[in-house]
MDTraj code that builds the backbone (N, CA, C; nanometers):
import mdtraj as md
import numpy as np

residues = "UNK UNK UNK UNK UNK UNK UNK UNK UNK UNK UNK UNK UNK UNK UNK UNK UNK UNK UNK UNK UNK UNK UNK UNK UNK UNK UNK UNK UNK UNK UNK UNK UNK UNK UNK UNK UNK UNK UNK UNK UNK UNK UNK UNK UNK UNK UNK UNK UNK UNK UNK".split()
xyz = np.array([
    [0.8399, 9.8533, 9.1259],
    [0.7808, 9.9808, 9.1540],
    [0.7884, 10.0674, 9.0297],
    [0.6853, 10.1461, 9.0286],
    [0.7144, 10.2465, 8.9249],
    [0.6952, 10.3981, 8.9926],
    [0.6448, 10.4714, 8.8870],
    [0.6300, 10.5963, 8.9202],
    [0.4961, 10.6286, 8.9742],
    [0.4272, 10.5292, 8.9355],
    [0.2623, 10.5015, 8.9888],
    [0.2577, 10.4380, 9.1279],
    [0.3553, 10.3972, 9.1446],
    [0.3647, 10.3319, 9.2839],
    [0.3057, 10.4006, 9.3923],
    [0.2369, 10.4043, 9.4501],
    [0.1763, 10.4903, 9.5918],
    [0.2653, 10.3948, 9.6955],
    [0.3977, 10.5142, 9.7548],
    [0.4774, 10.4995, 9.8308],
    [0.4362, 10.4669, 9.9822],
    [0.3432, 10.5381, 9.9938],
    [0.3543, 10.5277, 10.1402],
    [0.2393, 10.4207, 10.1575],
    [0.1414, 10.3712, 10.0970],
    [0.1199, 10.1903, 10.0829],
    [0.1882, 10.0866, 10.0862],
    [0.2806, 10.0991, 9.9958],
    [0.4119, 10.0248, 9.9761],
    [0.5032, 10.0484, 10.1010],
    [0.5312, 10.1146, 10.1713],
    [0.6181, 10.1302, 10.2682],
    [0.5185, 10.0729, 10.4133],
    [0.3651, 10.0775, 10.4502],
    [0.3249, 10.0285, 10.4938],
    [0.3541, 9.8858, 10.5100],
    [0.3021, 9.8198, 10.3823],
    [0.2805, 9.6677, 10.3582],
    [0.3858, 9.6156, 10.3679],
    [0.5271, 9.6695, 10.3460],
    [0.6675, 9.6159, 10.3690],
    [0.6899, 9.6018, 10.5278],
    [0.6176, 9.7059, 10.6029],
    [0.6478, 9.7376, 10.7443],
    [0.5862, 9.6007, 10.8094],
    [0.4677, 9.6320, 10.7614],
    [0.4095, 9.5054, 10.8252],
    [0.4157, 9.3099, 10.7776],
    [0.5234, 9.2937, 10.6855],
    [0.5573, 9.1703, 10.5838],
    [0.6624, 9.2107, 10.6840],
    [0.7644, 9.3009, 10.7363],
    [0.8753, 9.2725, 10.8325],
    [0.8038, 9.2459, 11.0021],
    [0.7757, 9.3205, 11.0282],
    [0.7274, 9.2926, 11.1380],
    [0.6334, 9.1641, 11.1770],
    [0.4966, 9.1596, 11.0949],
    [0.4202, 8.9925, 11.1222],
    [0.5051, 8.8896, 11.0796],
    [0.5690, 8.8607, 10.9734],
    [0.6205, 8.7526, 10.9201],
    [0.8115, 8.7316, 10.9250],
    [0.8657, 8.8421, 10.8775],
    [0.9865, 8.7829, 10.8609],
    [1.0831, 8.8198, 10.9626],
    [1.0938, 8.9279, 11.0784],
    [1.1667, 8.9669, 11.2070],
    [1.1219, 8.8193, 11.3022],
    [0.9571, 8.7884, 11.3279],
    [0.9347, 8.6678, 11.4334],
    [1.0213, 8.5391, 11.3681],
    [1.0221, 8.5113, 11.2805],
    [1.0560, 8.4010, 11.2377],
    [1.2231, 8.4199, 11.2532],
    [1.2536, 8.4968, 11.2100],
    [1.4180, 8.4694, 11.2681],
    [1.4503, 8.5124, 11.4121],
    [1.3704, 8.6067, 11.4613],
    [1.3805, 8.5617, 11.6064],
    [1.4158, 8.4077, 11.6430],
    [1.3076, 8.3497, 11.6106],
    [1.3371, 8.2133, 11.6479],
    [1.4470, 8.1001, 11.5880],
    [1.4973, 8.2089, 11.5390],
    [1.6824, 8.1261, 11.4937],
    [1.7359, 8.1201, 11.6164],
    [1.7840, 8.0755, 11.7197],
    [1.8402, 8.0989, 11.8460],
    [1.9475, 7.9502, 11.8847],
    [1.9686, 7.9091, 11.7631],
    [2.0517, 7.7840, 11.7667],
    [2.1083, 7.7506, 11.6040],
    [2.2319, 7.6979, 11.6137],
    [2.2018, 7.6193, 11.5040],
    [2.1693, 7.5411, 11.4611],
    [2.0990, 7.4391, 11.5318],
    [1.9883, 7.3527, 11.4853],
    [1.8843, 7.4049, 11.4190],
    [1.8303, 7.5158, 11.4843],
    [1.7115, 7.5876, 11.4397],
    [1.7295, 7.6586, 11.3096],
    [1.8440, 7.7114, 11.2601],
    [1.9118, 7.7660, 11.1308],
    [1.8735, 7.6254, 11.0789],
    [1.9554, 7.5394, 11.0771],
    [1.9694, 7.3874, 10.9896],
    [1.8210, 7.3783, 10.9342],
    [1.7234, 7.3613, 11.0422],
    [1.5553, 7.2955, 11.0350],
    [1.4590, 7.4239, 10.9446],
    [1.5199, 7.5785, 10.9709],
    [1.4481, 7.6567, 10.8829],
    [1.5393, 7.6601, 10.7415],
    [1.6811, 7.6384, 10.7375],
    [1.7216, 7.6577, 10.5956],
    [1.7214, 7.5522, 10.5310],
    [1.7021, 7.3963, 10.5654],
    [1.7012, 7.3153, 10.5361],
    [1.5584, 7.2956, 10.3939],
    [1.4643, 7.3695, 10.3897],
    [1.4015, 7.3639, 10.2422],
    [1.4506, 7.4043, 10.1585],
    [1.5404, 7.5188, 10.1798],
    [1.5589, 7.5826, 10.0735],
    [1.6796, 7.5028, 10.0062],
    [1.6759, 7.4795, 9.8827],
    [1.7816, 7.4018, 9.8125],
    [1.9253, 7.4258, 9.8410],
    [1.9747, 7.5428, 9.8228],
    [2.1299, 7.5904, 9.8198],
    [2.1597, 7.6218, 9.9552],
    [2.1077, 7.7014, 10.0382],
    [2.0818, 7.7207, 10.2213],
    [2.1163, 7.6013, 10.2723],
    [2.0413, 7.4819, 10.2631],
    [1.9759, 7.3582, 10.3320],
    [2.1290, 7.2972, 10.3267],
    [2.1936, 7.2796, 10.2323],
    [2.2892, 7.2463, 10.1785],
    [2.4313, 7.2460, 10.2117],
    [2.4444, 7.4021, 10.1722],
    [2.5777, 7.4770, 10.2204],
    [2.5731, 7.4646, 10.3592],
    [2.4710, 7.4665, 10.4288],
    [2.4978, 7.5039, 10.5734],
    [2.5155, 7.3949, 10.6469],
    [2.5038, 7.2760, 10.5869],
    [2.5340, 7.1419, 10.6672],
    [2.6616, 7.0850, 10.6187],
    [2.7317, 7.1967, 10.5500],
    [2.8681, 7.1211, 10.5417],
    [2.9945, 7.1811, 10.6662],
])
top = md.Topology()
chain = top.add_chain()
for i, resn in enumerate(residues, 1):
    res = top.add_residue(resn, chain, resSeq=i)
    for name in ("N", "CA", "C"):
        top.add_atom(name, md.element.get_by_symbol(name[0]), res)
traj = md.Trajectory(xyz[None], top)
C-alpha cells in the first residue's frame, strides 16, 4: 500500500477475498483429517502437521 492507495477499495476487496474465499474454506476444517488433506500441499504445513 502506499499513500495512493484508495482505502476504502482496498478494504472492500479484502472484505470480499475474506468472506468468498478464505472464511468458507476453513469453515470446512471440521476434522483433522480435513486440516491434514487442505495443509497437506503446502510444503512446511503438510509436513509438520503429520508428525
Amino acid at each position: 500500500m502506499t499513500n495512493k492507495t484508495d482505502l476504502e477499495d482496498f478494504t472492500n476487496e479484502l472484505s470480499i477475498d475474506f468472506e468468498k474465499e478464505i472464511l468458507p474454506k476453513l469453515n470446512e476444517l471440521t476434522s483433522i483429517e480435513n486440516c491434514l488433506k487442505f495443509y497437506e500441499k503446502f510444503n512446511f504445513w503438510g509436513s509438520v502437521l503429520q508428525i
